[in-house]
N, C-alpha and C positions, 0 to 999 in steps of 0.2 A: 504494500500500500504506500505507495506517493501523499507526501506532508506538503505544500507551500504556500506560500504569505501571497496574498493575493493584490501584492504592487504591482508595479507594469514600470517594465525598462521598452523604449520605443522610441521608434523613430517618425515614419510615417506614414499613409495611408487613409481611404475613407468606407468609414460604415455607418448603415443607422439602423437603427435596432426600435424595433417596436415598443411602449410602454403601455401600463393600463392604469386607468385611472383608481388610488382608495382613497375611501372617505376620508374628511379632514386631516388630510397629509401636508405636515404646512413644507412646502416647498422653498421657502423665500430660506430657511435654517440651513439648507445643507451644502455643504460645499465641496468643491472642487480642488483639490491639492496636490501639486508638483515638487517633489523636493530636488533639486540638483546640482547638487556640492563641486561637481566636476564635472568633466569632458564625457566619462563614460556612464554617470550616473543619474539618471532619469526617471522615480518614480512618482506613479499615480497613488491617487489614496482619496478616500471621500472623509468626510467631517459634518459634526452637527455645532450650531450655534447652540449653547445652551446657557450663555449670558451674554451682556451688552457686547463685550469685547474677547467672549471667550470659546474657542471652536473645542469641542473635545474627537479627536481622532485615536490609531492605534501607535504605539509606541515604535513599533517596529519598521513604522512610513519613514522614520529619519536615522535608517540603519545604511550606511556608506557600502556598497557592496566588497571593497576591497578593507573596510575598517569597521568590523564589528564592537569596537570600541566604546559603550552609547554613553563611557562619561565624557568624552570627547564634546567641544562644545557645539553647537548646533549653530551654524551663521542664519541671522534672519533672512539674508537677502536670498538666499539659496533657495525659499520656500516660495510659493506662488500660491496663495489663497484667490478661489471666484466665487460668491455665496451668494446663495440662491439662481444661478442659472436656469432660465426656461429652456434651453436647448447651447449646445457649443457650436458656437462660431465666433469672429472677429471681434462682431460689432458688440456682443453679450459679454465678450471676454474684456473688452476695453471698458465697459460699463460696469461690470460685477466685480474687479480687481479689488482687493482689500492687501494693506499694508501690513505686515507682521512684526511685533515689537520683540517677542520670543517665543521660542519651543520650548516645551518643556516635558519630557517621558519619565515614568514611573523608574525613582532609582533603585527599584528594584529588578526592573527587567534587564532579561539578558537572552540572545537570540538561540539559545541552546535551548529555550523552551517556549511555551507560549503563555507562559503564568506572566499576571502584573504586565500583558499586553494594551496599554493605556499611556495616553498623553494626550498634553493640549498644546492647543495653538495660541496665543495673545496677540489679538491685534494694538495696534497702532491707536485707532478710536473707537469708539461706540458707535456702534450701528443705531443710525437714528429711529426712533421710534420703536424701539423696542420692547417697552414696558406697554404699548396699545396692542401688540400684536399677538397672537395667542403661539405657544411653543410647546413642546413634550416637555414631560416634568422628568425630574430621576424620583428615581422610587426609595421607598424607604433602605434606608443602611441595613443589612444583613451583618448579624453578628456570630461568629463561631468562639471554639475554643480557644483560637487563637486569635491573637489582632491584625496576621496576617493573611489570612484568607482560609486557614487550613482548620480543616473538622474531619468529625467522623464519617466515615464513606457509607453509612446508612440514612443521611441528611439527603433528601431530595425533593428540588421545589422544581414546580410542572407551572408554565406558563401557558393561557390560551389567545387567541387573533391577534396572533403577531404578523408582522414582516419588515421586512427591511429595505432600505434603501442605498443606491450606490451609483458609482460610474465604473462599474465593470463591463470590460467587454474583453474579449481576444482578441481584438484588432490592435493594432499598432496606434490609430490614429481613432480619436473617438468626434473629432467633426460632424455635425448635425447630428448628435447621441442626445438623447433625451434620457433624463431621471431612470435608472432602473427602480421599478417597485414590483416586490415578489414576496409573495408567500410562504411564510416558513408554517410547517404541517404540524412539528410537533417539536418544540422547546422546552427543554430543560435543566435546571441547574445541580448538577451533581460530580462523582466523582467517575461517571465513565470515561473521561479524559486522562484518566490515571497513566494507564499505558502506551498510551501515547504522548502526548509532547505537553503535557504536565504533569510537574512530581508530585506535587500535594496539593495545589492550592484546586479550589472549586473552580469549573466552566461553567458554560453557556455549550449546550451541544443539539445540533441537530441534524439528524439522518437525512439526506436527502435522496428523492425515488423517484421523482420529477426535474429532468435536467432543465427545463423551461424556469423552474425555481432556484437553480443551484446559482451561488456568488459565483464572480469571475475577476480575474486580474484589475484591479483599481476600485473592486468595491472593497478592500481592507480599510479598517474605521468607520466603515459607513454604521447609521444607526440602527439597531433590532427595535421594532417600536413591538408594545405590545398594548391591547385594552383593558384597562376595565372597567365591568358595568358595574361595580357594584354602588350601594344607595341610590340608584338609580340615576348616575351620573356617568359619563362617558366621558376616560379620561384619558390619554396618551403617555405613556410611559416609557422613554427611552432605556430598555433594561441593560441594553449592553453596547459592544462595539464589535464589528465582527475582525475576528482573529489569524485565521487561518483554513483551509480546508483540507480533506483528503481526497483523493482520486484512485480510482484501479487502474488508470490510464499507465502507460509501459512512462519508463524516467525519459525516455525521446521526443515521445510525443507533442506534439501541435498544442497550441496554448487554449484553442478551439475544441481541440481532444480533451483535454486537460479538464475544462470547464464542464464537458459535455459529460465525463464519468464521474464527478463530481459523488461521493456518497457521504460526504459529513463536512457540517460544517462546527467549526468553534468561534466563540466569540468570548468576552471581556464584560464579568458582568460589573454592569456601574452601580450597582446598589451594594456590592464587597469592598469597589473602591468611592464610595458614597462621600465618607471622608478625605481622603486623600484629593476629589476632584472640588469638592470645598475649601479645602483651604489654598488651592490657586486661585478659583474665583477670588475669592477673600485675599490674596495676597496681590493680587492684578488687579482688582477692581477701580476703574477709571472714577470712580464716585458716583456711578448710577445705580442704584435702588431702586427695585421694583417694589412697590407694595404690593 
């Protein structure tokens, strides 16, 4: 079984890829992310607004493919944020650009695994009007035995009417790409992730049987949204970030192959790093409060 972070090194090319429209998907949050530190290094990665100035993505969008080093420090200019794009091209791209003040990833991640797969982005300024427009909320903090994520492997919490959003594609060039929105079947937070590419710490995992629903190359970071009804309110809950996937696909194959056998996805839940994504809000905060 084939493991990989679903960035995108690229050059050029065009596709467009179909989307479908879910209810109150606030579109205007998510962004578009380029990191490239150098000559040979060019990855995609999508990201959610989830304060005035603050993108949270996966940690592993600003891993240098020759320097896995991630306390190394991260140059702002290197990164390229676009938020909320209706569609990529020129004209959306030179409109939607947002300035980056700094990166910032979980100092505890390290690319040997997929735990503490988390960071954020900090822009430059506040996205105006922010506090009028409605966003996913994080979900409450999850707390285990330990303060770092890790518990007993009989702990398992079942998510329902999720899905997720991204700018994956296997194309090289994602020109006139619209929003991916896809259905995740069945989410869950536990320790099936053990054996594979985390040691202890709790996932976000889900089987995937529908290749029309499986992530692809540049949707890493992108957001898991999930619902709930309950008190008779309909809320949006951004529970994680997506992590990584696997594939049956042969180690040669096509990034189209790739995508296409797709059978599991991981993601990064935000309610384990609940705290941790709070106190960069709180540490970054340009002075905008929302009530």
């Amino acid at each position: 079984m084939l493991f990989l972070f679903l960035t995108f090194l690229f050059p050029y090319g065009v596709k467009c890829w179909p989307s479908f429209s879910i209810k109150d998907s606030y579109d205007h949050d998510v962004a578009l992310i380029y990191y490239n530190p150098d000559d040979f290094t060019n990855l995609r990665c999508t990201g959610l607004l989830i304060a005035p100035n603050v993108i949270l993505t996966a940690a592993h969008c600003f891993l240098n493919n020759n320097d896995y080093d991630t306390g190394e420090y991260i140059d702002p200019i290197d990164v390229k944020v676009y938020l909320g794009l209706p569609t990529v091209n020129s004209q959306y791209l030179k409109t939607t650009k947002q300035n980056v003040r700094n990166v910032v990833i979980h100092e505890k991640y390290h690319s040997t695994y997929s735990e503490f797969d988390i960071g954020v982005i900090i822009l430059q300024n506040n996205i105006p009007d922010f506090c009028n427009k409605q966003h996913y909320k994080l979900p409450t903090s999850l707390f285990f035995d330990k303060n770092d994520g890790t518990s007993s492997p009989e702990i398992v919490i079942s998510y329902k009417n999720c899905y997720f959003m991204g700018w994956g594609s296997p194309n090289e060039s994602i020109e006139n790409k619209r929003l991916n929105k896809k259905v995740i079947e069945k989410l869950t937070a536990d320790h099936n992730a053990h054996s594979l590419k985390a040691d202890s710490q709790i996932m976000l995992t889900s089987p995937i049987s529908n290749s029309n629903n499986a992530p692809c190359n540049g949707d890493s970071g992108g957001p898991i949204i999930c619902k709930d009804f309950s008190n008779g309110t309909e809320i949006n809950f951004v529970v994680g970030v997506i992590s990584e996937t696997s594939s049956y696909a042969s180690s040669n194959a096509s990034a189209k192959e790739f995508c296409d056998k797709t059978d599991l996805m991981l993601g990064s839940s935000t309610a384990l790093h609940k705290s941790w994504i709070n106190e960069k809000i709180e540490f970054y905060n340009n002075g905008q409060v929302c009530s």
